[in-house]
N, C-alpha and C positions, 0 to 999 in steps of 0.2 A: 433573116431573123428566125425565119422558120428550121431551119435546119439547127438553129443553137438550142433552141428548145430540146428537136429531140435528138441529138446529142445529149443532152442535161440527162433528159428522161431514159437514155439508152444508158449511162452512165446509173445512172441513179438505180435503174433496174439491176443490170450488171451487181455494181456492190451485194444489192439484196439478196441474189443469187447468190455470188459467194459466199454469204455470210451463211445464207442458212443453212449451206452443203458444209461450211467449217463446222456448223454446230451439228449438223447429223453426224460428221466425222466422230465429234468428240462423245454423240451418246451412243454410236456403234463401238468405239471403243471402250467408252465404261462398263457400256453391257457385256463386252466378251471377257472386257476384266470381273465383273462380278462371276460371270458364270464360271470364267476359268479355274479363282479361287474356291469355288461351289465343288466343280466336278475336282478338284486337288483330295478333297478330304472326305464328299461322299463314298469312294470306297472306303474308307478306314471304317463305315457306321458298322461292318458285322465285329470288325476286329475290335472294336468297343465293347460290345456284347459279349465276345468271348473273352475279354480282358476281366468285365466284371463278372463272369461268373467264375474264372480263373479265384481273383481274389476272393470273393464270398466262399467257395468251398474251402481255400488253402486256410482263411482267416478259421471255420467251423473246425477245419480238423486239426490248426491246432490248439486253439480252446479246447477240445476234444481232450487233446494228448498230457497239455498241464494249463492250464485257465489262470493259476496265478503267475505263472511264469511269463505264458505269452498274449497274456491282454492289452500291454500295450502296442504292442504289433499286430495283435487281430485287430485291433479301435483302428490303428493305422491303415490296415489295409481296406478297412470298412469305409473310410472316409477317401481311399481312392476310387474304389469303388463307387462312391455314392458322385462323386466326380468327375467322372466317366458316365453315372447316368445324366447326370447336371449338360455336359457336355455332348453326349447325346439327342438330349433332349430339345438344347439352345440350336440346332441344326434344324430339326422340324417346327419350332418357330418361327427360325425365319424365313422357311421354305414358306411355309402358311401365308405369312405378312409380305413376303416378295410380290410384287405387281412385273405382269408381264405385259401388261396392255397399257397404254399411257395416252389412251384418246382423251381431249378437253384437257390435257397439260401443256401448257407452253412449254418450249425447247428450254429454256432457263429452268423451270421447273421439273424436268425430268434428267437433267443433268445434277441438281441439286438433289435428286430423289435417289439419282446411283450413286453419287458418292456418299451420300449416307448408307446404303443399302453395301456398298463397297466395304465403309468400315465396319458396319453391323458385319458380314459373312468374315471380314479378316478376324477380325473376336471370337467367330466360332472357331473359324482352323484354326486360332493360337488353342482357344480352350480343350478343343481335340489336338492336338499336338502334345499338348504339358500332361493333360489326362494320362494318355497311352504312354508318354515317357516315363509318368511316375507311376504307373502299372508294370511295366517294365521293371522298373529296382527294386518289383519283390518276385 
C-alpha cells in the first residue's frame, strides 16, 4: 500500500513539474516575441525624426513659394508629420509601461500580461510602419 501512495505522489509531482516548465516555455516565448517585435522597429525611431523634419521643412517651403496653391499639401504633410511624432511617441510609452521583472505574478498572470504587452508593441510597429510609409509619398 505503501508504495501506491508514492507512486500517486511521484505522479502527481511529475504532472506539476511539467506543467510549470510548459508554462515557463510559453512566457520565454511571449517574451522574445514581444522584444523581438520591440527591437523590429526601434531602429526606424531616428528615420522618424528624420522623416518628420523632411516634411516640416518641404511643407514651410512650399507655403513659402505660393501659400494659396499649396496649403492643402503643406496641412497634409503637417498631419503626417505630426504622425510620425504621435508614432514616435507611442514607442516610448510603452517602453516606460513595459515591466521586465514579474516577481509576485502568478505564471497565468504574466502570460496574460505579455500578450497584452504583445499587442500593445504590435500597434506601435503598425503605427510606425503606416507613419514612415505615408512620409514616404511625399
Amino acid at each position: 500500500m505503501k508504495i501506491y501512495w508514492k507512486i500517486i505522489v511521484l505522479v502527481f509531482v511529475t504532472g506539476i513539474l511539467v506543467s510549470c516548465n510548459g508554462h515557463q516555455k510559453e512566457v520565454d516565448k511571449l517574451k522574445g516575441e514581444v522584444l523581438g517585435i520591440h527591437d523590429e522597429v526601434m531602429p526606424l525611431m531616428g528615420k522618424i525624426k528624420e522623416e518628420q523634419k523632411r516634411l516640416m521643412a518641404a511643407s514651410g517651403k512650399i507655403m513659402a513659394a505660393d501659400s494659396a496653391k499649396n496649403k492643402a499639401k503643406a496641412d497634409e504633410m503637417r498631419k503626417v508629420a505630426k504622425k510620425l511624432e504621435d508614432a514616435y511617441e507611442g514607442m516610448f510609452v510603452w517602453m516606460r509601461q513595459y515591466k521586465v521583472d514579474f516577481e509576485g505574478m502568478e505564471t497565468e498572470q504574466v502570460i496574460a500580461y505579455l500578450e497584452d504587452q504583445k499587442n500593445k508593441v504590435v500597434k506601435v510597429n503598425e503605427d510606425i510602419t503606416e507613419a514612415l510609409e505615408e512620409a514616404r509619398s511625399f
